[in-house]
C-alpha positions as CSV (number, residue, x, y, z in Angstrom):
1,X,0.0,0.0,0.0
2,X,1.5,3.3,-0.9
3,X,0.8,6.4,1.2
4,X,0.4,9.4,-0.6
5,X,1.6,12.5,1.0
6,X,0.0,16.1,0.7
7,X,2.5,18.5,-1.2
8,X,4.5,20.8,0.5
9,X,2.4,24.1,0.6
10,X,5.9,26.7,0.9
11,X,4.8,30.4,0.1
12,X,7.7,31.0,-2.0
13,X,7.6,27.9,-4.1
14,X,3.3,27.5,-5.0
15,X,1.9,24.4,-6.4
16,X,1.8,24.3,-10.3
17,X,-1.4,24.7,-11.8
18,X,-1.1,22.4,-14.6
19,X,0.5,18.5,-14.5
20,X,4.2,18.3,-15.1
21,X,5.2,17.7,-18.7
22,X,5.5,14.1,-19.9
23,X,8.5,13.2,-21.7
24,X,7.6,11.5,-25.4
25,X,9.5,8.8,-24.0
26,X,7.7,8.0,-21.0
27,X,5.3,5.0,-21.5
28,X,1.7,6.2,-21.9
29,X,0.3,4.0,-19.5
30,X,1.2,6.5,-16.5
31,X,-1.6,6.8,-14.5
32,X,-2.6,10.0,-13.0
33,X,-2.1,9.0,-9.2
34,X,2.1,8.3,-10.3
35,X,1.8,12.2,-11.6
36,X,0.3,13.0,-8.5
37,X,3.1,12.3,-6.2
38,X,5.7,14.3,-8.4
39,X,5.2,17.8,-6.5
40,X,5.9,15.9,-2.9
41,X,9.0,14.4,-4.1
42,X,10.2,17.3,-5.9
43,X,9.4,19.6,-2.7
44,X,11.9,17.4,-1.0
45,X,14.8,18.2,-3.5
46,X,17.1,20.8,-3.3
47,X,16.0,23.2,-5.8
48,X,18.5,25.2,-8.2
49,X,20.4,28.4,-7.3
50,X,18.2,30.3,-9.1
51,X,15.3,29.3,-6.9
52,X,16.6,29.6,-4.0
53,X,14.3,31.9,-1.1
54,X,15.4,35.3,-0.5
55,X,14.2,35.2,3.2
56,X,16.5,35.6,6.8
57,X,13.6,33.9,8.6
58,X,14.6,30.7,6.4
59,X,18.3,30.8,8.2
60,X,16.9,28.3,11.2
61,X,14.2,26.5,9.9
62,X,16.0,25.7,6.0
63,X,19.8,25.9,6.5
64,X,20.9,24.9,3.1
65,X,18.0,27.4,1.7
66,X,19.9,30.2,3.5
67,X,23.0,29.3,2.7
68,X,21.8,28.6,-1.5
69,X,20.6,32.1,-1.4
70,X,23.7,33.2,0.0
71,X,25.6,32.1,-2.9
72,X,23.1,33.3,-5.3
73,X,23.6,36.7,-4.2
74,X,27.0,36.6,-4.1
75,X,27.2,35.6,-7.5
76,X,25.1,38.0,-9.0
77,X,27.5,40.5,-7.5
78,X,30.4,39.1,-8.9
79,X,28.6,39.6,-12.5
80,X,28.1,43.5,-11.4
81,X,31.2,44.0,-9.8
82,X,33.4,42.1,-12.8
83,X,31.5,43.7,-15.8
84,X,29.9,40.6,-17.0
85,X,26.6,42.4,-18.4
86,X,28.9,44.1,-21.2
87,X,27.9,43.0,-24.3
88,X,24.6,40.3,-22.9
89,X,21.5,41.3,-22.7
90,X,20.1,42.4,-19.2
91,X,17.8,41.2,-17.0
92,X,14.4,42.7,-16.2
93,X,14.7,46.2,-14.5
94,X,18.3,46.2,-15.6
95,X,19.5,43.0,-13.4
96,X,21.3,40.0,-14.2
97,X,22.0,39.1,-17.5
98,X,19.1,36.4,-18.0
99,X,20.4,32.7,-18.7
100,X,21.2,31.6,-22.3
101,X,18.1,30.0,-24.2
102,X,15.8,30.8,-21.4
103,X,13.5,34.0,-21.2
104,X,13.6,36.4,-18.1
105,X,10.7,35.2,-15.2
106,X,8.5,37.5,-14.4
107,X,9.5,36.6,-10.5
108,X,12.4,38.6,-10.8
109,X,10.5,41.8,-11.1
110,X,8.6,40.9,-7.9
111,X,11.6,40.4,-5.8
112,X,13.8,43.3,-6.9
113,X,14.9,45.2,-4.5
114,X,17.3,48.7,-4.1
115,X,19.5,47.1,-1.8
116,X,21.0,44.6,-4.8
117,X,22.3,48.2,-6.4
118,X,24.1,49.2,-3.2
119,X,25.6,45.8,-2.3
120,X,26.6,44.9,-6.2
121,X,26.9,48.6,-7.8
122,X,24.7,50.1,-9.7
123,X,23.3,47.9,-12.5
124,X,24.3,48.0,-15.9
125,X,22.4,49.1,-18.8
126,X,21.4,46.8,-22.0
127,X,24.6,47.2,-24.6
128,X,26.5,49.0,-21.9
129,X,29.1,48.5,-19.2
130,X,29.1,47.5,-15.6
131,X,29.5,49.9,-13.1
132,X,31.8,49.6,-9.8
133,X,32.6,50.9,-6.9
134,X,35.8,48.9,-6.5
135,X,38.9,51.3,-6.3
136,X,41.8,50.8,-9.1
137,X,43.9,48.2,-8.8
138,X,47.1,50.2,-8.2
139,X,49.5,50.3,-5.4
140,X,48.1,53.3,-3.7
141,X,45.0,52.5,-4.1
142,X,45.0,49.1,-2.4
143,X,47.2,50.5,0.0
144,X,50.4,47.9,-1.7
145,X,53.0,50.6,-1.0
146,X,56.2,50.1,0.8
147,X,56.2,51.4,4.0
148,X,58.4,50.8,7.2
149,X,56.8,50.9,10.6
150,X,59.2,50.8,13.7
151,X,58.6,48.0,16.6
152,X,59.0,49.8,19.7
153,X,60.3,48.2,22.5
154,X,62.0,48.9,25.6
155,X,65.3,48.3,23.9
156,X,64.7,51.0,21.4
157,X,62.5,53.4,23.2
158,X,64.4,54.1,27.2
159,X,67.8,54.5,25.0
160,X,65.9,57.6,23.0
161,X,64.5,59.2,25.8
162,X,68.1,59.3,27.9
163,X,69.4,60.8,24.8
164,X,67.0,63.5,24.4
165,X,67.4,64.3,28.2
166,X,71.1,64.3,28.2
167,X,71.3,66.6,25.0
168,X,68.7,69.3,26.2
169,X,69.7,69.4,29.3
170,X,72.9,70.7,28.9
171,X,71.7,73.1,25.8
172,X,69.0,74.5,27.7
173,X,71.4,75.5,30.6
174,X,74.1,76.8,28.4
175,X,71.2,78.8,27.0
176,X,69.8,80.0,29.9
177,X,73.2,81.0,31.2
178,X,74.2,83.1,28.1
179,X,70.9,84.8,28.4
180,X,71.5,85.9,31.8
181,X,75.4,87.3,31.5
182,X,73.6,90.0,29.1
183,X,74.2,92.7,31.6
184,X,77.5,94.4,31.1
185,X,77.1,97.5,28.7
186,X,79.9,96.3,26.1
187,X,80.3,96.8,22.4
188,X,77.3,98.2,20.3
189,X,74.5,98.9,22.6
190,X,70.7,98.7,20.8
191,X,67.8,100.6,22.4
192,X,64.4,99.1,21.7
193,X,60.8,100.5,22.5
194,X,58.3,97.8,23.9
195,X,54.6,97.6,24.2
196,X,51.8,95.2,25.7
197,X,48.7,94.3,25.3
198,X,48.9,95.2,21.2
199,X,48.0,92.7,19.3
200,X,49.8,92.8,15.8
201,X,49.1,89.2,15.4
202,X,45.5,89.9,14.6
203,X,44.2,88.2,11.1
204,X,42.8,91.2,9.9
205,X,45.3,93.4,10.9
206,X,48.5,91.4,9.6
207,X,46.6,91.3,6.2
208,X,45.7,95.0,6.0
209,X,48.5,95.6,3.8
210,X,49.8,96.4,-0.2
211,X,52.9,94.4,-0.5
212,X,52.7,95.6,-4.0
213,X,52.5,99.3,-3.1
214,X,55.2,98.8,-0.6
215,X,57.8,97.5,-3.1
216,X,57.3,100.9,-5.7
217,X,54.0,99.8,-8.0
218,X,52.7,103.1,-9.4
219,X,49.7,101.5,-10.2
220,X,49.2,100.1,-6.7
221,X,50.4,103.2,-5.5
222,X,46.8,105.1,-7.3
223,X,45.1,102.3,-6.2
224,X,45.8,100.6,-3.2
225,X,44.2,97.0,-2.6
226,X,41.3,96.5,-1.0
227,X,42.3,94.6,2.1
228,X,44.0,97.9,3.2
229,X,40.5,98.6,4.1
230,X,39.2,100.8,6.0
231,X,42.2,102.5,5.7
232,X,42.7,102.3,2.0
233,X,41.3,105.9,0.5
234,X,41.1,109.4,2.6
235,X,39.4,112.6,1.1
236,X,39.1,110.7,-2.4
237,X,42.5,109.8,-2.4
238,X,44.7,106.9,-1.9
239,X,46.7,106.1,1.1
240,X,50.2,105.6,1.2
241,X,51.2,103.4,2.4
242,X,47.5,101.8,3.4
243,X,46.4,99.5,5.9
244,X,46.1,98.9,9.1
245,X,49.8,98.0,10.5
246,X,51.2,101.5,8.6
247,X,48.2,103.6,9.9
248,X,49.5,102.5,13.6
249,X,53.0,102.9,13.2
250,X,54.8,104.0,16.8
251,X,55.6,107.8,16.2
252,X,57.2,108.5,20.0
253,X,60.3,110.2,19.5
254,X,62.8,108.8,22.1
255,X,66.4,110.6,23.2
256,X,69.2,109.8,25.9
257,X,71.1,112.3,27.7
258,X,74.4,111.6,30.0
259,X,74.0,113.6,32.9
260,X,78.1,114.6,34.1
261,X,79.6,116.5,37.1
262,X,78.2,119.6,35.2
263,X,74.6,120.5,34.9
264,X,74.7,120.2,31.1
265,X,73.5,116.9,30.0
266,X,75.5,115.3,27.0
267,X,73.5,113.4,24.5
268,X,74.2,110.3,23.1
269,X,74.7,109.6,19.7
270,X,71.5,107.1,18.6
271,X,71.6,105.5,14.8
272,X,69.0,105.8,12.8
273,X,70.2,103.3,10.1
274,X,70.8,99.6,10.2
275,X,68.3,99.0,12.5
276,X,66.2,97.0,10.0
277,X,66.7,93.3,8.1
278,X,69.0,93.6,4.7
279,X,66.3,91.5,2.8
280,X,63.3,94.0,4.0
281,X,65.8,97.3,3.0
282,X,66.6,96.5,0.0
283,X,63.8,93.8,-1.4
284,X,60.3,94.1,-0.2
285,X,60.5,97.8,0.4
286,X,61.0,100.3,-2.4
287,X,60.3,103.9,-3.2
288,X,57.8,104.3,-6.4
289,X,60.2,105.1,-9.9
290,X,60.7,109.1,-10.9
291,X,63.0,111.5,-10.2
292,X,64.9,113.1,-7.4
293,X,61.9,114.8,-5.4
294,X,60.3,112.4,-3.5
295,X,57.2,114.3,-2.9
296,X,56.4,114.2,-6.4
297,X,57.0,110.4,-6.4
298,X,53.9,110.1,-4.0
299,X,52.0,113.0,-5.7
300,X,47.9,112.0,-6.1
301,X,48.3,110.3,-2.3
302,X,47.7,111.5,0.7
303,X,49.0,110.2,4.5
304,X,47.6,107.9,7.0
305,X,44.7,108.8,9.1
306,X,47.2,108.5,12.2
307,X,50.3,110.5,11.2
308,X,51.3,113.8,11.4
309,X,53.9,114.1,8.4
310,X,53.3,112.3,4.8
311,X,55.5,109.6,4.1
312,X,58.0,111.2,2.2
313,X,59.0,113.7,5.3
314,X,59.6,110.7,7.8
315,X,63.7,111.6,7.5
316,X,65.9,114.5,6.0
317,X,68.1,111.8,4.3
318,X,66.9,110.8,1.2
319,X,68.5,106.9,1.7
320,X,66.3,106.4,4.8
321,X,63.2,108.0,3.6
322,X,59.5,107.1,2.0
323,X,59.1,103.8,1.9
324,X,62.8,102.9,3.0
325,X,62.6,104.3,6.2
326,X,63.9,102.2,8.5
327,X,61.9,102.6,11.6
328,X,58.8,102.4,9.2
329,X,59.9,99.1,8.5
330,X,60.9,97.2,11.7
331,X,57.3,98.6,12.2
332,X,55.8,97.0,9.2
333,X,56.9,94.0,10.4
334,X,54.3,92.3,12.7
335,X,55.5,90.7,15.9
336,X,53.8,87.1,17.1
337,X,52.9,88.3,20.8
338,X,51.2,91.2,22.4
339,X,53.9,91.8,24.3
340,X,57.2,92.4,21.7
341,X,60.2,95.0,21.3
342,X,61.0,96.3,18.1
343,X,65.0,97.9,17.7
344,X,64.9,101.9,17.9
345,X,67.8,103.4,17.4
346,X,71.6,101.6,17.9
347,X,74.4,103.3,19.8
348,X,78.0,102.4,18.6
349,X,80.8,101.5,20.1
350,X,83.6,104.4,19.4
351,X,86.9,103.0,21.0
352,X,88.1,99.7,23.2
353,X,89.5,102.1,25.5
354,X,86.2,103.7,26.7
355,X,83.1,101.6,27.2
356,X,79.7,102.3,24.9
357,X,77.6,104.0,28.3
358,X,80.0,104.8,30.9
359,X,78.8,104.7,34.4
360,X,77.1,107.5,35.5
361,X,73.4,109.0,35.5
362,X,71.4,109.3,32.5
363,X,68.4,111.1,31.5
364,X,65.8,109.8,29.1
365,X,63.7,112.1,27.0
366,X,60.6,110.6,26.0
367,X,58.2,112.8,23.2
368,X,54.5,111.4,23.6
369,X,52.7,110.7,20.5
370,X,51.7,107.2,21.0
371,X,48.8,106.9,23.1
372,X,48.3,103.5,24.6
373,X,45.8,104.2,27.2
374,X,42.3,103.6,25.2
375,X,43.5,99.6,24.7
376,X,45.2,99.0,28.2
377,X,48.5,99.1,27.1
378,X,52.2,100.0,28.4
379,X,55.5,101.5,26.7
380,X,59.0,100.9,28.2
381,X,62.4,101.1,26.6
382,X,65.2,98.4,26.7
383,X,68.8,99.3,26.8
384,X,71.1,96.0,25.8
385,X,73.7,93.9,24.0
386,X,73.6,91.3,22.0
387,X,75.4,87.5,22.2
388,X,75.8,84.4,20.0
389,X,72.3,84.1,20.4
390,X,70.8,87.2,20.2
391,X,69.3,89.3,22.4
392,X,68.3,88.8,26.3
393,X,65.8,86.2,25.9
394,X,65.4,83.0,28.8
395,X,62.5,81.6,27.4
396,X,64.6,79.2,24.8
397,X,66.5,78.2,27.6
398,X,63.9,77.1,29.7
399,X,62.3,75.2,27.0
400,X,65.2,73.0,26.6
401,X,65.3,72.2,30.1
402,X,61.9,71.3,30.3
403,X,61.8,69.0,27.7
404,X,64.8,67.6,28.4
405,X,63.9,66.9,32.1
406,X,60.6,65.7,30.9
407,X,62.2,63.1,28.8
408,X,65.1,62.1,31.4
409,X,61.9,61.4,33.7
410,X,60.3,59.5,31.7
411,X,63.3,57.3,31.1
412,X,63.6,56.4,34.4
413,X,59.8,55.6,34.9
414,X,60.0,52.9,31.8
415,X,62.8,51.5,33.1
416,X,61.6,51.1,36.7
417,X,58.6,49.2,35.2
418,X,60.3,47.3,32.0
419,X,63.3,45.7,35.3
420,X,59.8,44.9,37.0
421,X,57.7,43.3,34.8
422,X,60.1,41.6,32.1
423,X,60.0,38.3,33.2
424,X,55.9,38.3,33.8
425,X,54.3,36.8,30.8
426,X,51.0,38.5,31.1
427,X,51.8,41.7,30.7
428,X,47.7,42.6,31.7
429,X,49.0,42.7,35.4
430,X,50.4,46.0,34.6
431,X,48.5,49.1,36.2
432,X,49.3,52.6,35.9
């Protein structure tokens, strides 16, 4: 007695409507209840790839129908990703290429979904080429560059940070040192003017310039750019030089007296020239082209809002005047701090014999044009020499001791815990 099952009722895979196709060579005799038990052995197969079910819920109950759909999918975005729709025909809604000698289901309309375009590319049209999102197969692009990567260990690493410590160490005191012993008024002595709380470092304000106008353009010169403003035109005419940083140039007038056994004070002797950088004198700073008189040079301009004298009466010597004025430029050129000195004037050294300032008392005349009140802000003046270095400035020293005691510290610390914990295999133990 046979027992005839009832076929499997799946809601992806429906029961045909019609009986299956009999082969011609089938004997004839085959009676309708053998026909009959066709769907419930087939629903027992393992259907093709191409039917497999597209569902997650299927990953329990049906392994192997999870895993067949799995490789469908994976295959169809090989075919995307590799090109394989160039020259063969497309699928419905511009899928899959459909299989040779067999026409397109209509199924594969009803279960197409954006999310095959984002996880295979976008699809390919008929006649076309395949579109990818796969990077070039170059070594930068797949990241195939040589490269070398160090392996820090406790070998390599304590060895670096003794080093560092036992080089800045020293450097920073020598520094420090050097900085200090500037005292002694000896050899050429430079005067400088400070001021704090101005803050040339300002975006706007560093920018408020006309480099062009500055080096001698006559056609900059008539018209100035237009980041000088507000300071770029005055009674319809242009400024020279415009800007910000020229309109704000430090106009005190500073002068040193040597007060003797007399009541008559003797003044010193302050240079006006060579105060400024060579580059800056003689490159980024130039009077416009013409003839002799300077005042016709800058003729069609008129002054800053600020000054009291046009730019072409900053000095009775032509070689330090307009443009090339030398105080004009050590102002032009715009300190990092709010808190800077710019050089003044220098005082020479005459003989070996007698030293630059003798001892004595000395007077200091100071002419007030620079108000520094309205932004909170102070002047002093600075009397000093230079070294190898520079001028009087600690902060370079104390840098390099810093970091080089930092580093010497740290040396010790790893070392402490590399003796400690080398021989312990799990190095988890370790707490900081």
């Amino acid at each position: 007695m046979i027992r005839v099952r009832r076929p499997f009722r799946s809601r992806f895979y429906p029961l045909p409507l019609s009986p299956p196709h009999v082969p011609p060579s089938s004997p004839s005799s085959l009676s309708p209840s053998l026909w009959r038990l066709q769907p419930t052995f087939a629903s027992r197969q393992r259907p093709l790839t191409e039917e497999c079910p597209a569902s997650s819920a299927l990953q329990r109950r049906w392994p192997w129908r999870w895993r067949c759909w799995r490789r469908r999918r994976r295959r169809q975005r090989q075919r995307r990703s590799s090109g394989s729709c160039q020259g063969q025909p497309a699928g419905p809604l511009g899928g899959p290429p459909a299989s040779r000698g067999a026409a397109p289901r209509g199924s594969m309309a009803m279960n197409y979904n954006a999310k095959d375009e984002v996880d295979g590319g976008p699809p390919c049209a008929p006649g076309g080429t395949a579109k990818t999102r796969r990077p070039d197969n170059t070594a930068f692009k797949q990241q195939r560059l040589p490269a070398w990567q160090p392996i820090l260990t406790a070998g390599t690493v304590l060895p670096i940070f003794f080093i560092i410590g036992l080089i800045f160490i020293p450097i920073g005191i020598g520094i420090f040192v050097t900085s200090n012993n500037i005292r002694e008024i000896e050899g050429n002595v430079f005067m400088y003017y400070g001021l704090s709380n101005f803050y040339q470092n300002h975006r706007r304000y560093v920018k408020s310039r006309d480099d062009s106008q500055l080096n001698g353009d006559s056609s900059a010169l008539l018209n100035p750019s237009k980041e000088c403003e507000p300071y770029r035109r005055n009674e319809d005419k242009p400024i020279a030089p415009c800007g910000a940083i020229a309109n704000s140039m430090f106009n005190d007038t500073l002068e040193l007296f040597l007060i003797g056994n007399d009541s008559y004070p003797i003044p010193i002797a302050l240079k006006k020239k060579g105060i400024a950088w060579w580059t800056d004198k003689n490159v980024k700073f130039r009077n416009p082209p013409g003839g002799d008189n300077l005042e016709e040079r800058f003729k069609g301009t008129t002054k800053p809002v600020n000054w009291r004298k046009p730019v072409y009466m900053l000095d009775s010597d032509p070689d330090n005047n307009g443009f090339i004025n030398e105080d004009f430029i050590v102002w032009m050129r715009t300190a990092a701090l709010p808190t800077f000195r710019k050089l003044y004037r220098l005082i020479e050294r005459k003989s070996d014999l007698h030293p630059t300032l003798p001892a004595g008392r000395y007077s200091l005349n100071v002419t007030y044009n620079y108000p520094v009140h309205y932004f909170d802000g102070r002047k002093r003046m600075i009397l000093s020499t230079i070294s190898w270095m520079g001028g009087k400035n600690p902060f370079l020293g104390i840098a390099y001791i810093a970091v080089g005691s930092i580093s010497f510290l740290l040396g010790v610390v790893l070392l402490v815990i590399n003796h400690k914990y080398r021989n312990s295999s799990n190095t988890a133990d370790i707490t900081i």
